[in-house]
Each structure stands twice: as C-alpha cells, then as structure tokens.
Short mmCIF file of the C-alpha atoms (twelve columns), coordinates in Angstrom:
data_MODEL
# 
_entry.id   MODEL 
# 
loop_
_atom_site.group_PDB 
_atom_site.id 
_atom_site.type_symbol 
_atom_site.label_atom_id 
_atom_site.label_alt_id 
_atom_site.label_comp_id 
_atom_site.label_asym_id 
_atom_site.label_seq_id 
_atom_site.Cartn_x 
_atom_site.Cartn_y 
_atom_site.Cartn_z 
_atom_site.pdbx_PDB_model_num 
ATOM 1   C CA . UNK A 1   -32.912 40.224  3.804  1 
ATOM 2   C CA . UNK A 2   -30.777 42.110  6.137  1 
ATOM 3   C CA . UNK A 3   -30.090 41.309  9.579  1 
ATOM 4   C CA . UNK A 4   -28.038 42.607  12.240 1 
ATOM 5   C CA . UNK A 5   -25.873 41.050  14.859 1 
ATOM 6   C CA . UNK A 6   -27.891 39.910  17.635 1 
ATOM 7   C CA . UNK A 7   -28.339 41.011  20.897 1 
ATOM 8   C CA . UNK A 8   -26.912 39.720  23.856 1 
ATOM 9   C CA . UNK A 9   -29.630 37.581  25.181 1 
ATOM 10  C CA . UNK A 10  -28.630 36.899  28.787 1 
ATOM 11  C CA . UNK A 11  -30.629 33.455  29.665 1 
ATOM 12  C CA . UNK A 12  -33.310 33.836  27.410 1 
ATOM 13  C CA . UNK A 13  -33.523 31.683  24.774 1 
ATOM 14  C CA . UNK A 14  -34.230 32.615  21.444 1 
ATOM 15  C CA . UNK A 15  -37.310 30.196  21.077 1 
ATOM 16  C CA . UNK A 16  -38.780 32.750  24.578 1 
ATOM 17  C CA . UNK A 17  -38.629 35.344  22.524 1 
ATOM 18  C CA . UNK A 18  -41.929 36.662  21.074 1 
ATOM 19  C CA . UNK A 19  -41.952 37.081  17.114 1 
ATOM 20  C CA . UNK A 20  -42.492 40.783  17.395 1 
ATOM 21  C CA . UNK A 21  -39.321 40.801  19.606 1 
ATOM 22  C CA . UNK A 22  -37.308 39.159  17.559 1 
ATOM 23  C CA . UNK A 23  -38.468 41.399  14.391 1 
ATOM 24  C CA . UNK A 24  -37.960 44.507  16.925 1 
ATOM 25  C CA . UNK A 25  -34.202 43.316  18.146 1 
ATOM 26  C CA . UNK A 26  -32.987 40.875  15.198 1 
ATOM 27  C CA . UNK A 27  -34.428 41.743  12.251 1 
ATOM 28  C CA . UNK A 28  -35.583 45.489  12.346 1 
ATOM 29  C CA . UNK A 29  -34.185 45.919  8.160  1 
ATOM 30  C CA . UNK A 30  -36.156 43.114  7.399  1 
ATOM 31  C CA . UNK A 31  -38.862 44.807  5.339  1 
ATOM 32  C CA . UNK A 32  -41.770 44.125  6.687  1 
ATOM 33  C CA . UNK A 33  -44.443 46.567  6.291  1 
ATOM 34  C CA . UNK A 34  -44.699 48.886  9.336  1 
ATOM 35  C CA . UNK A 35  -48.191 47.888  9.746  1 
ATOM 36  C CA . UNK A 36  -47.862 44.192  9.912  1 
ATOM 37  C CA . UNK A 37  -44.659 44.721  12.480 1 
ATOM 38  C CA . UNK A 38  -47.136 46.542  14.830 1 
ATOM 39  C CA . UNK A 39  -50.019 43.941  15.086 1 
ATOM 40  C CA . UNK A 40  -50.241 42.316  18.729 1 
ATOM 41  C CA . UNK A 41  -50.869 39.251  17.306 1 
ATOM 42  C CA . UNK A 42  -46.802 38.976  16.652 1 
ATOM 43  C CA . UNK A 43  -46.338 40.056  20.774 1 
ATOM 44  C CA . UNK A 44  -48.641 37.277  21.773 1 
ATOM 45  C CA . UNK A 45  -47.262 33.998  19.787 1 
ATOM 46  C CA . UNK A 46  -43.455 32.711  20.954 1 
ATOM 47  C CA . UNK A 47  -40.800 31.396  18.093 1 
ATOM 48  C CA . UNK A 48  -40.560 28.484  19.814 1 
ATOM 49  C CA . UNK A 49  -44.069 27.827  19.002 1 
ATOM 50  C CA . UNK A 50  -44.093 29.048  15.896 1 
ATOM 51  C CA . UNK A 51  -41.181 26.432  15.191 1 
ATOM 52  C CA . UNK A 52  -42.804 23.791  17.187 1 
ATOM 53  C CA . UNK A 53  -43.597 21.423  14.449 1 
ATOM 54  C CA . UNK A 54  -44.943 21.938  10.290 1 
ATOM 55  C CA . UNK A 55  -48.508 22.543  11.222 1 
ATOM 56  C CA . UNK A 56  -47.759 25.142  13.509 1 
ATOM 57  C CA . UNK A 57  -45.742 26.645  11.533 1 
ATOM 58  C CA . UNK A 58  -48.244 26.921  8.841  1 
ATOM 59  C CA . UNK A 59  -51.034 28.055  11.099 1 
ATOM 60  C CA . UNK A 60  -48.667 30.843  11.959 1 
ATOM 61  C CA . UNK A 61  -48.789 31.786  8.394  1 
ATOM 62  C CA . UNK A 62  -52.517 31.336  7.891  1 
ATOM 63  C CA . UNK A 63  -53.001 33.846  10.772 1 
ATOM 64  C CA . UNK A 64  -50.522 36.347  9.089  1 
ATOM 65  C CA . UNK A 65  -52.479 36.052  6.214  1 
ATOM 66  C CA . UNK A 66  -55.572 37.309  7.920  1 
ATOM 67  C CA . UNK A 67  -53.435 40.318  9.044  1 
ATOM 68  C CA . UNK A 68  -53.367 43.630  7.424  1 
ATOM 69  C CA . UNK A 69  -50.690 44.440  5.131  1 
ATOM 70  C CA . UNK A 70  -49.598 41.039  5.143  1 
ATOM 71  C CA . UNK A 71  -49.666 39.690  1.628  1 
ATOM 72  C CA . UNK A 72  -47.236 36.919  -0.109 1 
ATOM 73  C CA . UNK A 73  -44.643 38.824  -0.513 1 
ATOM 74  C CA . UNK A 74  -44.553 39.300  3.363  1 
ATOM 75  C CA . UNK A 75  -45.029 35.621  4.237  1 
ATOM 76  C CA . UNK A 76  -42.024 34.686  2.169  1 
ATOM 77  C CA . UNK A 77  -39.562 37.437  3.774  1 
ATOM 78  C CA . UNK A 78  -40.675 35.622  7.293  1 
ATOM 79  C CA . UNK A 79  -40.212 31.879  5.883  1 
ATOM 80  C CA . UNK A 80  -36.647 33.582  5.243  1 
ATOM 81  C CA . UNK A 81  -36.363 34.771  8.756  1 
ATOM 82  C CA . UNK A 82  -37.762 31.829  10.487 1 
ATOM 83  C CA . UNK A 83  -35.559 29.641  8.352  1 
ATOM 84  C CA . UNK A 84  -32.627 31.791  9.661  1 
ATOM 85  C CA . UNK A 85  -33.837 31.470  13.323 1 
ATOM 86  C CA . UNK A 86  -34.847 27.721  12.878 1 
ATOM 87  C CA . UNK A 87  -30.463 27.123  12.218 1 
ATOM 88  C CA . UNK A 88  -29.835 29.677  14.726 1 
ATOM 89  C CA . UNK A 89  -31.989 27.455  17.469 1 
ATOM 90  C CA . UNK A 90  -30.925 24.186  16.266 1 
ATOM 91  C CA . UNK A 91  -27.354 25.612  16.815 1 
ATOM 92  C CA . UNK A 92  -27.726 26.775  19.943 1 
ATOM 93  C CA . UNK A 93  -25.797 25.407  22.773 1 
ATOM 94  C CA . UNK A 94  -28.043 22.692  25.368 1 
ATOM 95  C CA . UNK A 95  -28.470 24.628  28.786 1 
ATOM 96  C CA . UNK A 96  -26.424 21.689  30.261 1 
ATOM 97  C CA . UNK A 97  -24.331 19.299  28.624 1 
ATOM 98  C CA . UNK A 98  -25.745 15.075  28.689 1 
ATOM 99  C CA . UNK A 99  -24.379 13.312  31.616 1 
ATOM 100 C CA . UNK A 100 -22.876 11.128  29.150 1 
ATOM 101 C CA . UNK A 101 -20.154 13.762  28.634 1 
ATOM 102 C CA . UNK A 102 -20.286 15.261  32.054 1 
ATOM 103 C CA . UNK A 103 -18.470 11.832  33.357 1 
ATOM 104 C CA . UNK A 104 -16.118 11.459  30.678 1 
ATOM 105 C CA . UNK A 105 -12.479 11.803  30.848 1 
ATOM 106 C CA . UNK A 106 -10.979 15.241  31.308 1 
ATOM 107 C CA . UNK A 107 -8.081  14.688  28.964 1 
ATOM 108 C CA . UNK A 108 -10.153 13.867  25.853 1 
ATOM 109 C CA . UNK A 109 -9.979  15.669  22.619 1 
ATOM 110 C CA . UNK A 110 -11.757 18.627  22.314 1 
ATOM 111 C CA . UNK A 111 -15.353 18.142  20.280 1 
ATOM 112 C CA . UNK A 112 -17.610 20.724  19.470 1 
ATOM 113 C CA . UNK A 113 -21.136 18.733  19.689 1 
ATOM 114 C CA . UNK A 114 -23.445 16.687  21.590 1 
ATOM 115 C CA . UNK A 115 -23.845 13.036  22.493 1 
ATOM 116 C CA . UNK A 116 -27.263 11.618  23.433 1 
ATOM 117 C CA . UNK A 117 -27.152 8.415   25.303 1 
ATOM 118 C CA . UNK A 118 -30.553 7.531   23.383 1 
ATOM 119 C CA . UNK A 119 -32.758 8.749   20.801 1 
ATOM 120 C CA . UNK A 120 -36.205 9.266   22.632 1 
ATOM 121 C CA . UNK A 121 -34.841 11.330  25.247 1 
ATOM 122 C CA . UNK A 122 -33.029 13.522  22.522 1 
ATOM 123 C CA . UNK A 123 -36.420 13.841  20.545 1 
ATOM 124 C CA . UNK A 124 -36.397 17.783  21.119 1 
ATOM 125 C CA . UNK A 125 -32.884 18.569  20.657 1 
ATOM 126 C CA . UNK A 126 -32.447 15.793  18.119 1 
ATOM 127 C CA . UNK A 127 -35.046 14.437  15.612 1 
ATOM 128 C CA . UNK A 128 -38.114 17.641  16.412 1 
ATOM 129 C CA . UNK A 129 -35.746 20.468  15.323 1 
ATOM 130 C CA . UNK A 130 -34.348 18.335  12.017 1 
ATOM 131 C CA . UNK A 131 -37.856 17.901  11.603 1 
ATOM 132 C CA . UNK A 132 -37.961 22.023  12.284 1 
ATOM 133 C CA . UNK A 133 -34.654 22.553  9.690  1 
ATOM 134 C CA . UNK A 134 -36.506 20.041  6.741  1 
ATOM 135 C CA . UNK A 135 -38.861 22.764  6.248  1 
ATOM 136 C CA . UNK A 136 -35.903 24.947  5.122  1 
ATOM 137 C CA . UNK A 137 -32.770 23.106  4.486  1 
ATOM 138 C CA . UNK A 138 -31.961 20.605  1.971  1 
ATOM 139 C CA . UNK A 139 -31.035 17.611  4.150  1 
ATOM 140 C CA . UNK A 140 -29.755 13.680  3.573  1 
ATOM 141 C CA . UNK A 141 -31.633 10.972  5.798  1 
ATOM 142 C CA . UNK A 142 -30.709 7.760   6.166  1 
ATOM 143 C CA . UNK A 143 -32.820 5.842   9.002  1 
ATOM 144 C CA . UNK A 144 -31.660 2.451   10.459 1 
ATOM 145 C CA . UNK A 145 -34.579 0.751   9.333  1 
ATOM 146 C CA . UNK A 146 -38.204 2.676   8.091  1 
ATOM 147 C CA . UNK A 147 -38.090 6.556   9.361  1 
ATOM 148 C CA . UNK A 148 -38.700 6.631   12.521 1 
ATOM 149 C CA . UNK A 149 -41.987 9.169   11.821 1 
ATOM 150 C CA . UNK A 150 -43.621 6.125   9.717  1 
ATOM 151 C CA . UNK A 151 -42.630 3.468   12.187 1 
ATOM 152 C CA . UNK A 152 -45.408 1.472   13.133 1 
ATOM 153 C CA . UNK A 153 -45.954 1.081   17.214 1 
ATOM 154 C CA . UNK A 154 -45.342 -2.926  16.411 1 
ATOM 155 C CA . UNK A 155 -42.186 -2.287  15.104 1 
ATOM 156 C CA . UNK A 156 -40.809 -0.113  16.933 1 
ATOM 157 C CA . UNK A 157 -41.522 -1.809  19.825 1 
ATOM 158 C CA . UNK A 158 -40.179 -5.048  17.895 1 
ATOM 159 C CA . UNK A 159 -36.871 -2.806  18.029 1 
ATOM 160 C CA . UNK A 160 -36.213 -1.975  21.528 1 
ATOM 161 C CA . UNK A 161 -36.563 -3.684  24.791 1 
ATOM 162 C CA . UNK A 162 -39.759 -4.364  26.052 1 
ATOM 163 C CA . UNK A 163 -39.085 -2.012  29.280 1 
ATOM 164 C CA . UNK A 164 -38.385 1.373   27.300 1 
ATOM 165 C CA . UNK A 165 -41.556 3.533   27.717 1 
ATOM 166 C CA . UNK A 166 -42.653 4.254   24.367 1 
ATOM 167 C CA . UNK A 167 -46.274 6.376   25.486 1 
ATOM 168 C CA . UNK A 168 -44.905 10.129  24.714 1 
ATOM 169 C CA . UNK A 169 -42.765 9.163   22.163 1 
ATOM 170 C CA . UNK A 170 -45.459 7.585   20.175 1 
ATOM 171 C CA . UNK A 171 -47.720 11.156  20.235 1 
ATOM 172 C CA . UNK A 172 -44.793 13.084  19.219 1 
ATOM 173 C CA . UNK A 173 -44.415 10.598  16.237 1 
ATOM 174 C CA . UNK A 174 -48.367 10.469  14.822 1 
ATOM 175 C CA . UNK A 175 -48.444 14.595  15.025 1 
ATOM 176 C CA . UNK A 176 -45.306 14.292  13.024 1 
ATOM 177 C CA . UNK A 177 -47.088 11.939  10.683 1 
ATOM 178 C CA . UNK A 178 -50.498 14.376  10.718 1 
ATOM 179 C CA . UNK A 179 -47.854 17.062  9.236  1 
ATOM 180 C CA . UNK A 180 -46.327 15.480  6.244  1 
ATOM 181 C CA . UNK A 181 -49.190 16.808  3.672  1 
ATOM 182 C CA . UNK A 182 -47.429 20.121  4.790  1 
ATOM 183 C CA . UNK A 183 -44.315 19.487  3.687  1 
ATOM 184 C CA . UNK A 184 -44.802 20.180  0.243  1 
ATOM 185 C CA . UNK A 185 -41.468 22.095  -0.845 1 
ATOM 186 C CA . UNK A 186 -38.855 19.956  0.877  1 
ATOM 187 C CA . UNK A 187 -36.064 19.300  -0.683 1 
ATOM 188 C CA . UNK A 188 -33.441 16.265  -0.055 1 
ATOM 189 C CA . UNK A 189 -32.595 12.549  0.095  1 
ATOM 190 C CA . UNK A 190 -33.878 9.831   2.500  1 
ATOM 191 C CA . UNK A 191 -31.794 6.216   2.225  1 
ATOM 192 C CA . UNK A 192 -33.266 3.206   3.575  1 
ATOM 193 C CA . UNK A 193 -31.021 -0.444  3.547  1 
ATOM 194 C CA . UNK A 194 -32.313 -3.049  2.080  1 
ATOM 195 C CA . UNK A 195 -30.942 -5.643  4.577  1 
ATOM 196 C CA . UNK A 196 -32.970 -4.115  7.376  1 
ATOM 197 C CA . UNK A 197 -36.062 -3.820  4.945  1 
ATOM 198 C CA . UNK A 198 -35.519 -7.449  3.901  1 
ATOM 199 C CA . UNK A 199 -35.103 -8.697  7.756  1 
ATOM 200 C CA . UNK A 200 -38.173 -6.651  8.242  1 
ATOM 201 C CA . UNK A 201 -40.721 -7.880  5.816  1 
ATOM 202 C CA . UNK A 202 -39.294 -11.110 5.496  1 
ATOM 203 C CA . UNK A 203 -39.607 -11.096 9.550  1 
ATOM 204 C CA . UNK A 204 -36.194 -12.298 10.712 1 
ATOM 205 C CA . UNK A 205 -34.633 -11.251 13.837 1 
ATOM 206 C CA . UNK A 206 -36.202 -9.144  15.545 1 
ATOM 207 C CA . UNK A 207 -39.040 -8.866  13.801 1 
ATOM 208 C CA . UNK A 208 -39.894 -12.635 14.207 1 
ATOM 209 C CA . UNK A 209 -43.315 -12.042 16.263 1 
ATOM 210 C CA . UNK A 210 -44.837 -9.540  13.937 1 
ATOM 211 C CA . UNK A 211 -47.931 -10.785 12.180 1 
ATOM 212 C CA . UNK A 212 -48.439 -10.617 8.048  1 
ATOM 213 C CA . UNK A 213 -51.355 -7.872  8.596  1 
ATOM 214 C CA . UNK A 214 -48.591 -5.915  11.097 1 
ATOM 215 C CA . UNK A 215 -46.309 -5.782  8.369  1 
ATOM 216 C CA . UNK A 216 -49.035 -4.597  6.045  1 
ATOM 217 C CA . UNK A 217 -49.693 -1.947  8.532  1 
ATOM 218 C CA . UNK A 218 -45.908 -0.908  7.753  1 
ATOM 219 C CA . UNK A 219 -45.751 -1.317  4.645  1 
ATOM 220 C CA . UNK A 220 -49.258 1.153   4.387  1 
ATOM 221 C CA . UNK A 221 -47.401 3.505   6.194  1 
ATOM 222 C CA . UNK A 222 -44.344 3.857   3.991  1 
ATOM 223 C CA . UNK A 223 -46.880 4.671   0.994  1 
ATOM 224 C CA . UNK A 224 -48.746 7.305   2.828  1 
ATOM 225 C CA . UNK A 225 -45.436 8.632   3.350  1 
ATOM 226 C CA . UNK A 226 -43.821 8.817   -0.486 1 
ATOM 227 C CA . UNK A 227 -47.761 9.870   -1.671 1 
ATOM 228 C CA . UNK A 228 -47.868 12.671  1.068  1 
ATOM 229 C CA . UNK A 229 -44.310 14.098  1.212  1 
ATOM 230 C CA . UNK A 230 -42.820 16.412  -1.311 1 
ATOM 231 C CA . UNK A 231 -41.646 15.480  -4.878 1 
ATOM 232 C CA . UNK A 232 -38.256 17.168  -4.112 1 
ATOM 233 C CA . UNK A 233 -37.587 14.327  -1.789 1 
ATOM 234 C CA . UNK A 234 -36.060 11.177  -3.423 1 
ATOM 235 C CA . UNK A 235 -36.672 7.893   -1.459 1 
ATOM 236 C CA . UNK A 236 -33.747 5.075   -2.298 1 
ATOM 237 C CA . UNK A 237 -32.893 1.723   -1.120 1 
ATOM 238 C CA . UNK A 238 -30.032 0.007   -0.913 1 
ATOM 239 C CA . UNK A 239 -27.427 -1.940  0.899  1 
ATOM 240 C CA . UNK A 240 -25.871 0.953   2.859  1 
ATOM 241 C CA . UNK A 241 -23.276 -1.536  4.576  1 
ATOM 242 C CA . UNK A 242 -22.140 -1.819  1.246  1 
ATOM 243 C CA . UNK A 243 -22.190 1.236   -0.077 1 
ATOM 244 C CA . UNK A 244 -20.255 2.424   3.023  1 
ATOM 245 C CA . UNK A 245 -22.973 4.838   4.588  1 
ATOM 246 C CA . UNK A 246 -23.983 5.002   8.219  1 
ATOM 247 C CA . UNK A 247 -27.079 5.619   9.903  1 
ATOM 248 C CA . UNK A 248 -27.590 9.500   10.079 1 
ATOM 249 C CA . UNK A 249 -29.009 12.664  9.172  1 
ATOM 250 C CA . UNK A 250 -27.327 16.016  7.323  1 
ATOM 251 C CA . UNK A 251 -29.232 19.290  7.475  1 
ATOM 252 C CA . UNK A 252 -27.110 22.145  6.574  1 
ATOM 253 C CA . UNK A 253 -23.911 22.697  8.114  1 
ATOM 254 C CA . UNK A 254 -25.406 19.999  10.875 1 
ATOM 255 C CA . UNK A 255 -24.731 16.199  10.820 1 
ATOM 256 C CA . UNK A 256 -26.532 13.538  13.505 1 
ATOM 257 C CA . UNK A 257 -25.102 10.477  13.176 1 
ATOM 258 C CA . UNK A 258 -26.437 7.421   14.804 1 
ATOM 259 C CA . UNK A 259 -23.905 5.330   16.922 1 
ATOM 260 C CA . UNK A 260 -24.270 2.956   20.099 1 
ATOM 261 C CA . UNK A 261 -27.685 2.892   20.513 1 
ATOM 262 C CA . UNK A 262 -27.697 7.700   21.133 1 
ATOM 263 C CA . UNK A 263 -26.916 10.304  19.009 1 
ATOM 264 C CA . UNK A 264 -23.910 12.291  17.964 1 
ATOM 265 C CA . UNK A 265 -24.449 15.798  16.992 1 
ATOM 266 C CA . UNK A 266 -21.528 18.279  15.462 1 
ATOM 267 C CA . UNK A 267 -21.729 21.342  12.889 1 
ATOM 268 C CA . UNK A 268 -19.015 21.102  10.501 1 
ATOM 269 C CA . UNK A 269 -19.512 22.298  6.828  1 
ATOM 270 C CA . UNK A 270 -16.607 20.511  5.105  1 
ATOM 271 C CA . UNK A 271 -17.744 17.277  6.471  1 
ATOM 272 C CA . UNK A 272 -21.222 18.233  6.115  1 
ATOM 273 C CA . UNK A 273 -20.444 18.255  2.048  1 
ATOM 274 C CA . UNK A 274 -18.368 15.174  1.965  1 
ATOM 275 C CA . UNK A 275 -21.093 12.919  3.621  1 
ATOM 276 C CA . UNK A 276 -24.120 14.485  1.273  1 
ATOM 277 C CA . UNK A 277 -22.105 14.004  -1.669 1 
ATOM 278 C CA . UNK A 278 -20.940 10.001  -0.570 1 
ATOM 279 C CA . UNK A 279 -24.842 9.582   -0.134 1 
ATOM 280 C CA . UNK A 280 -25.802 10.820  -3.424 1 
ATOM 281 C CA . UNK A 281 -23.390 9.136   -4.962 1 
ATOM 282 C CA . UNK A 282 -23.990 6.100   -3.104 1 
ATOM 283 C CA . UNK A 283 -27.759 6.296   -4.333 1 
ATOM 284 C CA . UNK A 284 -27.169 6.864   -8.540 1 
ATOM 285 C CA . UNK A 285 -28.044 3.542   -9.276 1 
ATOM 286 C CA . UNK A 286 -29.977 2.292   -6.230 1 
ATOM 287 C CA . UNK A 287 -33.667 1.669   -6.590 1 
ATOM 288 C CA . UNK A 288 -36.845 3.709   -5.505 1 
ATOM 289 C CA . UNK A 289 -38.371 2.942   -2.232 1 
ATOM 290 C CA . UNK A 290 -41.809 2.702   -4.711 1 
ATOM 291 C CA . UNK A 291 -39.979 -0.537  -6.353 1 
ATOM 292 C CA . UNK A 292 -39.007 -1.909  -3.155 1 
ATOM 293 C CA . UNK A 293 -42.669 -1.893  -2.247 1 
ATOM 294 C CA . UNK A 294 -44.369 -2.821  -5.238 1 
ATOM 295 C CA . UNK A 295 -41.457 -6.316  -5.917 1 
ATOM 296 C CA . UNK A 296 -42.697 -7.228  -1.878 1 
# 
C-alpha cells in the first residue's frame, strides 16, 4: 500500500478527520476502487470512531461491505490503512502534557513519553488505544493481577481505595468485554503472576473480604476470556518477580509500563524488542492460564 507524507494538519487531529478525508489527503495511491472512495457514507463516519473500540471497528466494515465495489479485497487494503492510522494516533503527541510532568524539575533528563499519575484517568490515551493497536499489532501483556478487561467489579474494587470512583470506568471495561468474540486474529502474549493469582483465589491481602462465589465470578470471567479471545494469543502464568518481568504492556514500537500506582508511556524499538523477547523467554516453560484454572 502506498502512502504519502501527510499533510500538515494544523489542530486537527487525525481521529477529526473523516475516513473519506483521510483516503482523499493520506492515502490517495491506496487502491481503492474509485467507486467505493466516492460513497458519502466514508464523509459521514470520523476515524476516531471508526477506531473507537473492536465492535466499531467491525461495524465499519460490515457497512463497507454493503457498499458498492467494496469486496474483500477492499476491506483488507483498509484494515492495512486503519492499522497504519491506529500507530499513527496512538503516537500522537497529548494536546497538553499530565500535570505530573508540568511540575517537575526543569533540569531533568530529556524523555520522550508520557506519565499518567493513574490508570483510570489514562483509559483513552492508555489502555482504549492498546486495546485499538491489539487489533493490528502483535503485542506482550502482562497485567498486575487478572487483565484489567476481565476484572470483576469486586475485585477491582478489592484493589483500590474505597473513595476512587469506579462508575465510568466500569462501562468502558464490560463494552471491552462485549468485544472480545471480535478479536479473532490477534496475535501476542498475555503474562499473569502467580503470586497475585495465588493471593487472589486463596484470598489474602487484599482480597480478604471477597466471598467463595465472588471469586467464582472471577474465575468465570478468566474462562470466557481464553474461550472467546483468539488462538494466536498465548495465556501464561508464572512468578514474574522471579522471572524478572514488570507489570506492562508492548505493542509495536510502544511500551506502557506500570510503575507507582500511573503509567509510563515511551516509543522506543530497540527496547521494545529486548522486553518482548525477556517475556517470551521468561514464559518457555511457564504453565497455561487453562492449568492454573483447572489445579484451583
């Protein structure tokens, strides 16, 4: 697929732009048939919401379907260029940098990333568009405890203060949860730790007040999740202290990695490949999440 250089954008952000703009101004060699490109279907629907989560990103290719001169063939050249614009959004710099690094000293080393001071308020800029990237990117995920889009309300309210306001946060995570049947060519490598499973079902700690059928309720949850989600996606368990791996996520070029309570975000490719390498290494001999459960 060839594209060409984009366009200077001014304050508009790509995810504004309307599909048939961005096939008009980004990719006009992408060969599409002229007949699809013209449809005002494509000037009425915004990348953005397009990317939004997996289900809308499949509806968007149901409705192309029902498009003239849109057959396979042309869905696949626009998974390519929404995979392309998914990185290119995810890369994209915030409008205005977290206060967190607003106030920090002015003689620090330069970084070229993000901090979030905690992960629900980085939900769009953090965890929706890895969601957004897992649809095209092979990616390693390794959760502090179950993945957060399986997490039960009990515990994840078992993990966090009782003041945090968990009422948005908890929609955002069931439509994730409605979407995992549509993730069915992902591709990658999610690590859970066994202590934190242990502490979990065993219910020490934190997870003292939960009741056997709350557990249960997790433990449900975790199934649905390795019946639903892709076969390309290995689930593992094992002692990550151990094994030296940290709480995180690598899409790409992109690594999130989990540290005092936020988020820290940075591209770097080299380090990208060392950490997804350590993990799959880490993971040759560690069980399946499928044991874990069954041996409970």
């Amino acid at each position: 697929m060839q594209v060409v250089t984009q366009k200077a954008q001014g304050q508009i952000p790509l995810q504004d732009y309307t599909v048939a703009r961005v096939l008009r101004e980004i990719y006009p060699n992408a060969k599409l048939r002229a007949g699809f490109r013209t449809q005002p279907y494509l000037d009425s629907v915004k990348i953005g919401d397009v990317l939004a989560t997996g289900l809308s990103i499949e509806k968007f290719f149901s409705d192309c379907r029902s498009l003239p001169s849109c057959g396979e063939v042309q869905i696949k050249r626009l998974r390519g260029i929404l995979e392309d614009l998914a990185t290119r959004i995810a890369t994209q710099p915030s409008p205005e940098k977290p206060q967190a690094l607003k106030d920090g000293p002015t003689d620090a080393l330069p970084f070229n990333g993000q901090i979030y001071p905690d992960f629900i308020s980085a939900w769009e800029r953090v965890y929706q568009r890895m969601w957004r990237l897992a649809h095209f990117e092979k990616f390693v995920y390794l959760p502090s405890s179950v993945p957060e889009f399986v997490k039960s309300p009990t515990v994840l309210r078992a993990e966090l203060t009782p003041e945090t306001d968990l009422s948005g946060y908890m929609d955002s995570l069931s439509g994730l949860r409605s979407a995992l049947r549509l993730f069915t060519s992902a591709s990658g490598l999610v690590v859970l730790d066994k202590s934190r499973l242990d502490m979990l079902f065993e219910r020490r700690g934190v997870y003292a007040g939960l009741s056997p059928q709350e557990l249960d309720e997790q433990r449900v949850l975790l199934v649905h999740m390795i019946d639903s989600l892709s076969s390309g996606i290995a689930f593992k368990v094992l002692n990550t202290e151990a094994a030296h791996l940290s709480s995180g996520c690598i899409m790409g070029e992109l690594i999130t990695l989990s540290t005092m309570g936020g988020y820290l975000v940075t591209r770097d490719p080299t380090l990208a490949t060392l950490l997804e390498k350590r993990a799959y290494a880490a993971t040759q001999s560690a069980m399946s999440l499928s044991d874990y459960l069954h041996n409970l």
